[in-house]
C-alpha positions as CSV (number, residue, x, y, z in Angstrom):
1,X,-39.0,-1.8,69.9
2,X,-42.8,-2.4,70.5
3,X,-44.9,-1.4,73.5
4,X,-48.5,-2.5,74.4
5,X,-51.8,-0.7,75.3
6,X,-54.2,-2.5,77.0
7,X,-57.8,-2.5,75.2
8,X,-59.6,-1.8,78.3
9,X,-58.0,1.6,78.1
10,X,-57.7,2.2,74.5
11,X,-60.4,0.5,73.3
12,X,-61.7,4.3,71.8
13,X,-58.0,5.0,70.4
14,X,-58.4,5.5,66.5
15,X,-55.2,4.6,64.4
16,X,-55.5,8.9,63.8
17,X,-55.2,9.5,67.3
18,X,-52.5,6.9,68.0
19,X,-50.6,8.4,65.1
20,X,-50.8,12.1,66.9
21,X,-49.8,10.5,69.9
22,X,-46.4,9.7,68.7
23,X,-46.4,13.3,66.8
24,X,-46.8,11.4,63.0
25,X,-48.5,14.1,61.3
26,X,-48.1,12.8,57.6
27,X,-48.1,9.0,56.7
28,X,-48.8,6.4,54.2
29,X,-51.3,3.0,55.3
30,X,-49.1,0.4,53.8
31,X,-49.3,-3.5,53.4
32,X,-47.2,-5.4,56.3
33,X,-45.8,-7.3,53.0
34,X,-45.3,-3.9,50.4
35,X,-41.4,-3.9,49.5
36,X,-39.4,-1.4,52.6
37,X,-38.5,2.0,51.4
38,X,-35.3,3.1,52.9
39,X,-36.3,7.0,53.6
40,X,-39.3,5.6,55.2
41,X,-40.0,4.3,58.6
42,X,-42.6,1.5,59.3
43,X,-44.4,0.6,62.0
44,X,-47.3,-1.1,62.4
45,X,-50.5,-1.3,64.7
46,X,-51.8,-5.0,65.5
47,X,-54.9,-5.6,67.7
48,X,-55.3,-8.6,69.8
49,X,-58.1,-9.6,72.5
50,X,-57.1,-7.3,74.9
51,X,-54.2,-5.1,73.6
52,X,-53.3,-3.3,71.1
53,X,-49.7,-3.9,69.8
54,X,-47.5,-0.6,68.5
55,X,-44.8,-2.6,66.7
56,X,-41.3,-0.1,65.5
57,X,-40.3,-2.5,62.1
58,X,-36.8,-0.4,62.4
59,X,-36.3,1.4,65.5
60,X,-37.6,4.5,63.9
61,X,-40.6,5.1,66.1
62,X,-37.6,5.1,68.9
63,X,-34.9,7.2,67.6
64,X,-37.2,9.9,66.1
65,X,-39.9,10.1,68.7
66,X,-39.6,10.2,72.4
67,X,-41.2,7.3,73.1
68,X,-40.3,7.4,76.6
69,X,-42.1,10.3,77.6
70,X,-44.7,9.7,75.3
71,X,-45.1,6.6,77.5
72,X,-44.6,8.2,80.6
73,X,-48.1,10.3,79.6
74,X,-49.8,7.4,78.5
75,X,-48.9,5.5,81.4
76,X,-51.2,7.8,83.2
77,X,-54.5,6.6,81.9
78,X,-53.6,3.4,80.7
79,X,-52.0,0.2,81.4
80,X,-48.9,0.1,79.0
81,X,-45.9,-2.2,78.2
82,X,-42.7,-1.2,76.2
83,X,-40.1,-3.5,75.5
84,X,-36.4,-3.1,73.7
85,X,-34.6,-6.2,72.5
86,X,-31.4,-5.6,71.3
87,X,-30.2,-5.9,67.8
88,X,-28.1,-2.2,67.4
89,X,-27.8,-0.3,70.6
90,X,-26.6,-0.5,74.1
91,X,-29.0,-2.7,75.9
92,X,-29.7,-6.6,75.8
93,X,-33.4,-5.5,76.2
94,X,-35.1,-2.8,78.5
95,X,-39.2,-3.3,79.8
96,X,-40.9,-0.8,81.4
97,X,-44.2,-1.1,82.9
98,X,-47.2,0.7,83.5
99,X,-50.3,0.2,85.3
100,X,-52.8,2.2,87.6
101,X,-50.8,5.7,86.5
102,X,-47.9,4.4,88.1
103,X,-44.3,3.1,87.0
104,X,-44.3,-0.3,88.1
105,X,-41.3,-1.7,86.7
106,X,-38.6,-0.7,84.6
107,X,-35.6,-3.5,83.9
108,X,-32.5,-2.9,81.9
109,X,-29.8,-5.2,81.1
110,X,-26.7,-3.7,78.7
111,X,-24.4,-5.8,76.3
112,X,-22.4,-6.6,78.8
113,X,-24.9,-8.2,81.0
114,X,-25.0,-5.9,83.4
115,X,-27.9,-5.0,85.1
116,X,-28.0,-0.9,84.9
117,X,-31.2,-0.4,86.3
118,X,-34.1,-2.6,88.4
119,X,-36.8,-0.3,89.7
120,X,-40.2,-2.2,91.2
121,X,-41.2,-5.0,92.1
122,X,-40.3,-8.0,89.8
123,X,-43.3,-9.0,87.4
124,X,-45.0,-12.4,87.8
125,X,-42.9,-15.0,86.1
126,X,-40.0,-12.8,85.7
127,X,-37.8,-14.7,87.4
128,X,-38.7,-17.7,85.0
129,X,-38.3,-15.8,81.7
130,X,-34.9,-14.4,83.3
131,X,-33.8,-17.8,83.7
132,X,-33.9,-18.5,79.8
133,X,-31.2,-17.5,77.4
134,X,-32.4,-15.8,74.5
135,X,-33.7,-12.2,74.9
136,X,-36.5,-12.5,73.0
137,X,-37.5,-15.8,74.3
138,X,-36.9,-13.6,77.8
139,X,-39.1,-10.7,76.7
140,X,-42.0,-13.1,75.3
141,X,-42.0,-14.9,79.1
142,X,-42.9,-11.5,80.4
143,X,-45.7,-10.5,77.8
144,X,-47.1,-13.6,78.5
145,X,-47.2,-13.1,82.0
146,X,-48.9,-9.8,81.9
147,X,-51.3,-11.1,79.9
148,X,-50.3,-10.1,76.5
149,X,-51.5,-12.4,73.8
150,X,-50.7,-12.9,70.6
151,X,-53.5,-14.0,68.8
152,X,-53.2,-11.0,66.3
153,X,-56.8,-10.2,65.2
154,X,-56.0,-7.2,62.6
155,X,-52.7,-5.6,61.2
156,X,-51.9,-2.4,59.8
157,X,-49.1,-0.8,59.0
158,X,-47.7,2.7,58.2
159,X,-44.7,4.4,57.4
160,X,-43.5,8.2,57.3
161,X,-40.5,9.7,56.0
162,X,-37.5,10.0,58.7
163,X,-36.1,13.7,58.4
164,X,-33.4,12.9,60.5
165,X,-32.5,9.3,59.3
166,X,-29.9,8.9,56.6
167,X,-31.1,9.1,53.5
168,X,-29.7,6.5,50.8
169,X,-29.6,6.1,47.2
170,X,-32.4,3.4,46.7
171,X,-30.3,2.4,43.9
172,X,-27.5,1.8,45.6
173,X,-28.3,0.0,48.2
């Protein structure tokens, strides 16, 4: 999971005040390369030109957080992109869009490749990124046509423990 702020709009957003938006009150800055801790979740927070990239390294940002209304009040003031691609749940990949305080387009496709939900207006060169076969190859045609680049200018991660999660025996696993 990752969504997208764009700079314009968040361009005073400290990591602190990102961090409180997604209700992470205690966290460790850690190295995109530092070995993964399994009670921890990671995340990280990459600048580009003109966005600012929220990337969930395991889903936990997701499944702990409700991103999706989180989202829904940040779409107010700001021009934001979420995607899903699929690798453990029930959709192929999921984007929702919004600009000018408004949802403008929210597209959901489940394992089975079924379409389960198509609000708005399709997104300039959707219909070309549909047309490929890979999902993330799919997703990228749609970043790219929003105007998301990825020219990553600065990277930082964090992580903060998971209450929720399962907790495993480091050792174990």
């Amino acid at each position: 999971m990752c969504f997208f702020i764009r700079k314009e709009n968040a361009l005073n957003f400290t990591d602190e005040q990102l961090l409180k938006l997604l209700l992470i009150e205690e966290y460790n800055s850690i190295n995109a390369l530092d070995e993964y801790k399994l009670k921890y979740e990671r995340f990280f927070i990459v600048e580009s030109k003109n966005w600012i990239h929220i990337i969930d390294d395991n889903y936990g940002l997701d499944f702990t957080r409700n991103i999706k209304e989180i989202l829904i009040d940040l779409g107010k003031t700001n021009e934001v992109f979420y995607c899903w691609i699929d690798d453990c749940g029930p959709y192929q990949f999921e984007w929702i869009y919004y600009k000018d305080g408004m949802l403008k387009r929210k597209y959901v496709v489940n394992t089975s490749d079924e379409i389960i939900e198509d609000y708005g207006i399709p997104l300039n060169g959707e219909k070309d990124a549909l047309s490929l076969k890979d999902n993330l190859e799919k997703t990228c045609g749609i970043i790219s046509s929003i105007g998301i680049d990825f020219n990553l200018l600065n990277i930082r991660g964090y992580e903060f423990f998971n209450p929720n999660d399962f907790i495993f025996n480091e050792e174990e696993y």
